[in-house]
C-alpha positions in Angstrom: -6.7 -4.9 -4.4 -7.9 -1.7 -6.5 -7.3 -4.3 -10.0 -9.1 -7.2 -8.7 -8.4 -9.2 -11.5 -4.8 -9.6 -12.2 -5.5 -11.3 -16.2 -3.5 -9.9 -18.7 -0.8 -9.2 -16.4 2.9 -10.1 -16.1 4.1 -11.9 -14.0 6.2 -9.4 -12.1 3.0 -7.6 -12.0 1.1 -10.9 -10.9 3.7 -11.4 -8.3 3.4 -7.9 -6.9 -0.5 -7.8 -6.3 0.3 -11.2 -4.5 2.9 -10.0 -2.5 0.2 -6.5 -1.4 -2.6 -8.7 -1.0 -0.6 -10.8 1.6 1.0 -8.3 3.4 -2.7 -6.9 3.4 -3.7 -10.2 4.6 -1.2 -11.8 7.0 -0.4 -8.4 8.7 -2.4 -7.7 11.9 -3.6 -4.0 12.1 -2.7 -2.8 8.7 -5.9 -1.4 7.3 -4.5 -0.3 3.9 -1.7 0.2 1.7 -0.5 1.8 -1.3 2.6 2.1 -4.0 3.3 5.1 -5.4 5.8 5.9 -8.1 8.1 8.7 -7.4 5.6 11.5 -9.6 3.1 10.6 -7.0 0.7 8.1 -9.1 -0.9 5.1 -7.4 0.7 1.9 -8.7 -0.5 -0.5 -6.5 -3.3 -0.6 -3.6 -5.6 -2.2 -1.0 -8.8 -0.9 -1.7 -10.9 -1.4 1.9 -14.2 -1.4 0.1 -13.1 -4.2 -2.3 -10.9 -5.7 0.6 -14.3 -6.3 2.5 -16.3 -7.5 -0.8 -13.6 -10.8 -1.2 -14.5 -14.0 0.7 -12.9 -16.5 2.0 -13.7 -20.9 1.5 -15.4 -20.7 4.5 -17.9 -17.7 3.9 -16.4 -15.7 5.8 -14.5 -12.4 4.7 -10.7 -12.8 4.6 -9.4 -9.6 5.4 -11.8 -9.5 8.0 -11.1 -13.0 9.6 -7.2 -11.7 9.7 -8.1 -8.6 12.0 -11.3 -8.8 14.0 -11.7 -5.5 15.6 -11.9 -2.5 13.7 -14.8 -0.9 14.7 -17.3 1.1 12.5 -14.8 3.7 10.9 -13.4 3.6 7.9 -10.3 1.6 6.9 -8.2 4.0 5.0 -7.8 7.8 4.6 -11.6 8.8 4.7 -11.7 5.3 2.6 -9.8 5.7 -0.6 -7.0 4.4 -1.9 -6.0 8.2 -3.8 -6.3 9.8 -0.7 -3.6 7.5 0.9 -1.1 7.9 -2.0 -1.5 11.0 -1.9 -0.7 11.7 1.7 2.2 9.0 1.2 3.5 10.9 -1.6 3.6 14.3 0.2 5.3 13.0 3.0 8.1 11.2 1.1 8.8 14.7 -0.7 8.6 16.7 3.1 11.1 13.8 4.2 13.2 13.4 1.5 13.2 17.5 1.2 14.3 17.4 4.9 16.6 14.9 4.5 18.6 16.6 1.9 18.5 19.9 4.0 20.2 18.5 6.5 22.7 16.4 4.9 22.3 13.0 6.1 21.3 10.8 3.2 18.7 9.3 1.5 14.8 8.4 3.7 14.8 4.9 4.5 11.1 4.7 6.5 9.3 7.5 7.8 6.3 6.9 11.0 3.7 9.0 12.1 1.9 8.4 15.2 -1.4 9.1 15.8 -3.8 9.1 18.3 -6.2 5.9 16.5 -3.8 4.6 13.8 -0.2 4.9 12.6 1.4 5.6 8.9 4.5 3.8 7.7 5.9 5.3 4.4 9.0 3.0 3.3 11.5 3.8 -0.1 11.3 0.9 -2.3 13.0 2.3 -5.4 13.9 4.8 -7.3 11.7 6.7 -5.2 8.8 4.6 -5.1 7.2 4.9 -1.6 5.3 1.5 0.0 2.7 3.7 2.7 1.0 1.8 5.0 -2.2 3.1 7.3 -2.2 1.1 10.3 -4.6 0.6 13.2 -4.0 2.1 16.8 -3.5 -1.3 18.3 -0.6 -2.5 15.3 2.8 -3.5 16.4 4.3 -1.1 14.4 7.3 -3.4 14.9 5.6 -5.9 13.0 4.4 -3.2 10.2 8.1 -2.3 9.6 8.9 -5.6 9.4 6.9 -7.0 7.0 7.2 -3.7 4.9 11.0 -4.2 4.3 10.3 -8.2 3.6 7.9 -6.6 0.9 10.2 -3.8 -0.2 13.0 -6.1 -0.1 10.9 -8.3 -2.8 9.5 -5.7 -5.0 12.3 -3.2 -5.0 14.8 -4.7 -7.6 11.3 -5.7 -9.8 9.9 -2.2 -10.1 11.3 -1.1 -13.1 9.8 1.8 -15.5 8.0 -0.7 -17.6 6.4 -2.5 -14.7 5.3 0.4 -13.1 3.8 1.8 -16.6 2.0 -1.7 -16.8 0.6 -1.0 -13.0 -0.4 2.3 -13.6 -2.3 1.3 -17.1 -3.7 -1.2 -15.0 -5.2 0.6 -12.6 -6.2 3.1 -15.5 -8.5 0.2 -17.2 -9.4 -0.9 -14.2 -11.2 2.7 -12.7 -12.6 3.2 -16.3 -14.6 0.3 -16.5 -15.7 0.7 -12.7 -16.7 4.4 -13.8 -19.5 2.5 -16.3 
């Protein structure tokens, strides 16, 4: 998680890094993730730098006991959690701008395919975007899945105040990094 430490928290709040770090965790292929509000601020991340700092009981790293092969590149978007909100927030405004174009409703899930890795970008709420960067080998079945499990838990808890909390959060949290 970008705010390792989840003290001073609410629960809600508590609840939601829980609910990233084990779809971080439990998912095969997903390499990182990020919640953005609807103005396009990160609320909520997987940061692969800290992902790989966090052990497990057994010594071993638990993110990377989950999925064994990834190779030598980076996890995320050239590594950062910004640059992944960014990108998810970008497409969620080309899809839902598309959407609206051509009459058909609201953007429920959007995937891009690539040639090593995949993006999910899911609505959550009151357009919030979950974005998921998967790996070329993930069963994007499985991704979508577990996405709308996560959705389906965080949606009706992402009010105004809890994202203001997240984004504060993550505020404190990259300003006493930055010393």
């Amino acid at each position: 998680m970008t705010a390792p430490s989840t003290f001073g928290l609410s629960s809600e709040a508590r609840n939601l890094h829980w609910l990233l770090t084990n779809l971080v965790e439990e998912v095969p292929g997903i390499q990182s993730v990020a919640v953005v509000s609807s103005d396009g601020l990160l609320l909520l991340s997987s940061d692969p730098a800290l992902a790989h700092a966090r052990t497990g009981s057994r010594g071993d790293t638990t993110v990377d006991a989950a999925r064994p092969a990834r190779g030598a590149k980076p996890a995320g978007p050239r590594g950062s959690s910004a640059d992944l909100a960014t990108i998810v927030s970008g497409i969620g405004s080309l899809t839902i701008g598309a959407a609206k174009l051509m009459a058909f409703g609201g953007v429920k899930h959007t995937m891009v395919a690539m040639d090593e890795g995949s993006l999910f970008v899911m609505s959550i709420s009151d357009g919030s975007l979950l974005g998921v960067h998967g790996s070329a080998d993930c069963d994007m079945s499985v991704v979508a899945y577990h996405m709308a499990l996560f959705v389906g838990r965080a949606g009706h808890v992402l009010t105004p105040e809890l994202r203001s909390e997240l984004r504060k959060s993550l505020e404190s949290e990259s300003a006493g990094s930055a010393r």
